[in-house]
C-alpha positions in Angstrom: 0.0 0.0 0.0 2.5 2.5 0.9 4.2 2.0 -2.5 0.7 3.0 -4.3 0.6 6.5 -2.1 1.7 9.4 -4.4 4.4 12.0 -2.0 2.0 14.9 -2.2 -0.9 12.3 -0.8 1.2 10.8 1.9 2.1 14.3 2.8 -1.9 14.9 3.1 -2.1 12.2 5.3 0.8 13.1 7.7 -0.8 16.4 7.6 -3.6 15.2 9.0 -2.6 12.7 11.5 -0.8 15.9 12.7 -3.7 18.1 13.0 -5.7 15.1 14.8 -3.0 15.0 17.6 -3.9 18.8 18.7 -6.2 18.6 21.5 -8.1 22.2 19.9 -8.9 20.0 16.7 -12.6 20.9 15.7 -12.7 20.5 11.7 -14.3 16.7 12.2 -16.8 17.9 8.9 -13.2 18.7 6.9 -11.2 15.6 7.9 -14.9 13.7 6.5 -14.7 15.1 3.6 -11.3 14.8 2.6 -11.4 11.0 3.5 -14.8 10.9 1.5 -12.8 12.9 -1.9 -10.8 10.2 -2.8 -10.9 6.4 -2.1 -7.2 6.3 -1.9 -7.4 8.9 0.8 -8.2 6.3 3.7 -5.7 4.4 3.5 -2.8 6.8 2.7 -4.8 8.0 6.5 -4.0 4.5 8.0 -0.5 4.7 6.5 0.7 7.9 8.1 -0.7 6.5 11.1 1.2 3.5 11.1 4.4 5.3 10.8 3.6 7.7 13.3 3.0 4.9 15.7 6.2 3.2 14.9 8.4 6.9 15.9 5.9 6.7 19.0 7.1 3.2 20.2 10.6 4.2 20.1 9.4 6.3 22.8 7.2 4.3 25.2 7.1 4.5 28.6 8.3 2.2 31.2 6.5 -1.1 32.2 5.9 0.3 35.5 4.5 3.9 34.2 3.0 2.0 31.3 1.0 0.2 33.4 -0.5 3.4 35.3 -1.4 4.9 31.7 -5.0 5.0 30.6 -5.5 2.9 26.7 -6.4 5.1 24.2 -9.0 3.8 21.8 -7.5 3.1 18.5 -7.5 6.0 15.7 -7.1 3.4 12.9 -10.1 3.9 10.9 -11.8 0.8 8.4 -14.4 1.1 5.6 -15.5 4.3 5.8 -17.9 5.3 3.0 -21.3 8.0 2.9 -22.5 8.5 6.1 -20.3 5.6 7.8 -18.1 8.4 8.0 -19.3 10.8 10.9 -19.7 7.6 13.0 -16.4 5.8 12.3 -14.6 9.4 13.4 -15.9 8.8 16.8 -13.2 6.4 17.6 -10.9 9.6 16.7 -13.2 11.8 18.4 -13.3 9.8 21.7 -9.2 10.0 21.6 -9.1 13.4 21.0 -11.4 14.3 23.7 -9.7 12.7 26.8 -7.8 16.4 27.4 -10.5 19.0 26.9 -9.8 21.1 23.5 -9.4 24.8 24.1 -11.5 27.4 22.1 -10.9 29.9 19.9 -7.6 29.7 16.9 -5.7 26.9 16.5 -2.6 27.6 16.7 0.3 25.6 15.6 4.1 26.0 15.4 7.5 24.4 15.0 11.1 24.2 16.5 13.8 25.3 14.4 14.6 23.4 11.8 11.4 21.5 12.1 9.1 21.5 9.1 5.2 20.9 9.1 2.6 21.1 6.5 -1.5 21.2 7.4 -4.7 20.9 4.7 -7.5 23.5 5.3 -10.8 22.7 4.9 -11.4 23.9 1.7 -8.3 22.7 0.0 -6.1 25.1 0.9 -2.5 24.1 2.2 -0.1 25.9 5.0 3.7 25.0 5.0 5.3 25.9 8.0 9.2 26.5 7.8 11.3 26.1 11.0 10.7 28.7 14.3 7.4 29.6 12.9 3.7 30.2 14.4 0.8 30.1 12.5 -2.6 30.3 14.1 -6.1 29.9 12.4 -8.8 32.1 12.4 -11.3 30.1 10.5 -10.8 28.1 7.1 -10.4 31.6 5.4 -8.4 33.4 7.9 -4.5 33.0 8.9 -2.5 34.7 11.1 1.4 34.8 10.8 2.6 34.9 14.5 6.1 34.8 13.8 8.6 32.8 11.1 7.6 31.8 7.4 4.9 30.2 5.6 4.1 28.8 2.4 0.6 29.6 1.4 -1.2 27.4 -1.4 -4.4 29.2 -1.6 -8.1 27.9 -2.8 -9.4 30.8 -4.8 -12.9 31.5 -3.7 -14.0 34.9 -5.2 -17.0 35.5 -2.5 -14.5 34.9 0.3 -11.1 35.9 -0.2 -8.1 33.7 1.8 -6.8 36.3 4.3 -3.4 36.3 5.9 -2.7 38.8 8.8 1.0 39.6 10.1 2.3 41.8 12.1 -0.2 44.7 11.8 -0.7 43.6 8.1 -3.1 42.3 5.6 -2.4 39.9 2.8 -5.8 39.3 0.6 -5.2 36.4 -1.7 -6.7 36.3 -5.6 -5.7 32.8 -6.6 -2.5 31.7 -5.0 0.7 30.3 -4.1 2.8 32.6 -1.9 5.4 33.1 0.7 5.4 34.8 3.9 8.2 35.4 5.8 7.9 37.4 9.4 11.2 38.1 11.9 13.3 40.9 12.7 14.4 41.9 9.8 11.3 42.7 8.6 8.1 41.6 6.7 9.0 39.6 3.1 5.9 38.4 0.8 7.0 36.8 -2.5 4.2 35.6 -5.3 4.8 32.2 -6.9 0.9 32.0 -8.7 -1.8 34.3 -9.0 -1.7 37.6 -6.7 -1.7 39.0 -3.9 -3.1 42.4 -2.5 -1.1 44.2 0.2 -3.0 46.1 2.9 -6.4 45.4 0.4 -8.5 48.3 2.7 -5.2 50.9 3.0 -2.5 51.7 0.1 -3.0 48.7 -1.9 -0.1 47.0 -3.3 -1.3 44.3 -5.9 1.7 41.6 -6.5 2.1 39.4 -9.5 3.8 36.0 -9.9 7.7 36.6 -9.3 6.9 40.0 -7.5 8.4 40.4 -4.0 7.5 42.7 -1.5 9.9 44.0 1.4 9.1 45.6 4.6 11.3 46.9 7.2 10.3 48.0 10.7 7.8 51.1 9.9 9.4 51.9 6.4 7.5 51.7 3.4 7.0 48.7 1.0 9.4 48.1 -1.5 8.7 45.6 -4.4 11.1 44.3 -6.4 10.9 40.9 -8.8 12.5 37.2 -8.3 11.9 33.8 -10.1 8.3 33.2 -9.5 10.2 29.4 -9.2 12.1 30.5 -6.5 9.0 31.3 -3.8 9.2 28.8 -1.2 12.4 26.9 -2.8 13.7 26.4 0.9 11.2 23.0 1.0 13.8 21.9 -1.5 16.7 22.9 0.4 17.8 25.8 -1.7 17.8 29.8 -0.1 17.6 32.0 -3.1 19.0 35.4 -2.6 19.2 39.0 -4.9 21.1 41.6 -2.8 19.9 40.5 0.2 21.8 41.3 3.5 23.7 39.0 5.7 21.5 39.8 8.4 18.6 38.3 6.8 20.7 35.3 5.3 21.6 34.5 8.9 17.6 34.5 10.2 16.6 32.3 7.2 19.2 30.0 7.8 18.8 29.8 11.5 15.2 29.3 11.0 16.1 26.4 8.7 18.4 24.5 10.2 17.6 25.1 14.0 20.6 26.4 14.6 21.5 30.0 15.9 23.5 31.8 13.2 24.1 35.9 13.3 25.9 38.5 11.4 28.6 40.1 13.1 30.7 43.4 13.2 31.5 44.9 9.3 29.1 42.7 7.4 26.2 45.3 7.0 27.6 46.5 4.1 27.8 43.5 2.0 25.3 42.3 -0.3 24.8 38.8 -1.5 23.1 37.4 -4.4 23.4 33.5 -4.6 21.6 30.4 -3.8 22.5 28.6 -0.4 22.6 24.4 -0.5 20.8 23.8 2.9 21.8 20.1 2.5 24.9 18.5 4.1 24.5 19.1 7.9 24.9 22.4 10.0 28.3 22.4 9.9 29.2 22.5 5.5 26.4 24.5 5.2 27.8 27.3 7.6 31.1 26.5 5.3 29.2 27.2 2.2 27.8 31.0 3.6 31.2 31.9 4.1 32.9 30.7 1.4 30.3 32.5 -0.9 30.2 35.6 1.1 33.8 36.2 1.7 33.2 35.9 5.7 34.8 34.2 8.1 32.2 31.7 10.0 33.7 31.0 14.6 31.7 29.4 17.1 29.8 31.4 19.5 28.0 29.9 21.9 25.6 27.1 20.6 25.5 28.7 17.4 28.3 30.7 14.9 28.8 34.2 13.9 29.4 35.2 10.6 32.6 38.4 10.3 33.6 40.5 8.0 37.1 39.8 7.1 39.0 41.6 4.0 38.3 40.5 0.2 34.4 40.4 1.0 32.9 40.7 -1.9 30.7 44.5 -1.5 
């Protein structure tokens, strides 16, 4: 079976054995519907679940706390089909609900360097890079706490996908686009469609391979990239066009989950690149410096990038 599930399906179905595990989970009439969409989608469902267990018995408890721990019932689900659904979901249901769900947004997040990725009820899909919050309004309405996201957006005319960040509207109009949010600043990029900046105040409209800069309380500046390039760090590549080290330091933290800052002389030097984030921490560190002429030391749990002379300006 696992052979037969396409990557963007299994992916789905991790997705959703994610979402399931939050305590706040609500959507029951989404998760129906998307096993009801596709007969392969039940047991791609089973298959994530499987492998989730297996990671969880590496894990288990001690014999003696074991035996002190209440069972949960089973989340496995069989035959489901028409209105078998609602009731086979009460096995899920009746896990879900042995710690009281809190109200309101959900709100999810990852370490750095961790990677998550969550289907909306109406088809819309949420990638969440490392050190990043995300918390949901409603099936139409995201908010971008902190970090970066990948939006893949349902287009619904009557009721626009909304992203909120930092004092900011994003309106979408048909699209795939990336949302980055730290202290260097707001970044939206446009891979399809378009999105409308601040759609009720100065509207900005973007395009595919538009990108839109923010820093602190200065105005936007848009600028264009590879529409290719939005969200290219799922594929382990950080695509850069005069960007400064500063921010290739956040990304990369954020990415690897490991601290990485940009120290004394490097403000004034510009990079335009792409960073390999495959090979481990330490060659990728190896890589930044080699391609930006600084010289990469150990500080604390993490490693500070310096100017040193020959960078390239």
């Amino acid at each position: 079976m696992n052979g037969q599930v396409s990557d963007y399906l299994a992916e789905d179905a991790r997705g959703w054995v994610i979402r399931l595990q939050d305590t706040a989970f609500a959507d029951w009439d989404a998760f129906a519907e998307w096993l009801e969409r596709d007969p392969a989608h039940l047991p791609a469902y089973n298959s994530a679940l499987e492998a989730d267990e297996a990671m969880a018995g590496l894990f288990r408890l001690a014999p003696a706390a074991a035996a002190q721990t209440a069972v949960r019932p089973s989340r496995r689900l069989f035959l489901i089909s028409g209105g078998a659904v609602a009731a086979a979901l009460a096995v899920v249901i009746g896990w879900t609900s042995l710690v009281p769900g809190a109200k309101g947004p959900v709100e999810y997040r990852t370490a750095p360097g961790e990677r998550q990725e969550f289907a909306l009820a109406d088809g819309s899909r949420i990638v969440l890079n490392g050190d990043t919050r995300v918390a949901l309004i409603d099936k139409r309405h995201a908010e971008l706490i902190e970090g970066e996201a990948l939006f893949e957006v349902r287009h619904d005319a009557a009721r626009p996908f909304i992203v909120k960040t930092g004092g900011v509207t994003l309106e979408d109009a048909g699209t795939v686009f990336n949302v980055v949010r730290d202290e260097t600043g707001l970044r939206v990029s446009v891979a399809e469609g378009a999105v409308i900046y601040q759609p009720q105040a100065d509207a900005v409209r973007l395009a595919p391979g538009d990108a839109l800069s923010v820093a602190g309380a200065g105005r936007p500046e848009v600028t264009r990239t590879m529409a290719a390039d939005v969200g290219s760090w799922r594929g382990g590549q950080l695509v850069y066009r005069n960007a400064t080290l500063e921010r290739v330091a956040a990304d990369v933290s954020r990415n690897l989950g490991i601290q990485v800052r940009a120290g004394k002389g490097t403000g004034d030097i510009p990079f335009t690149g792409t960073i390999s984030t495959q090979g481990g921490p330490g060659a990728v560190i190896e890589r930044i410096a080699a391609l930006t002429g600084t010289r990469a030391t150990r500080a604390g749990n993490g490693w500070m990038l310096d100017a040193i002379d020959g960078a390239p300006r």
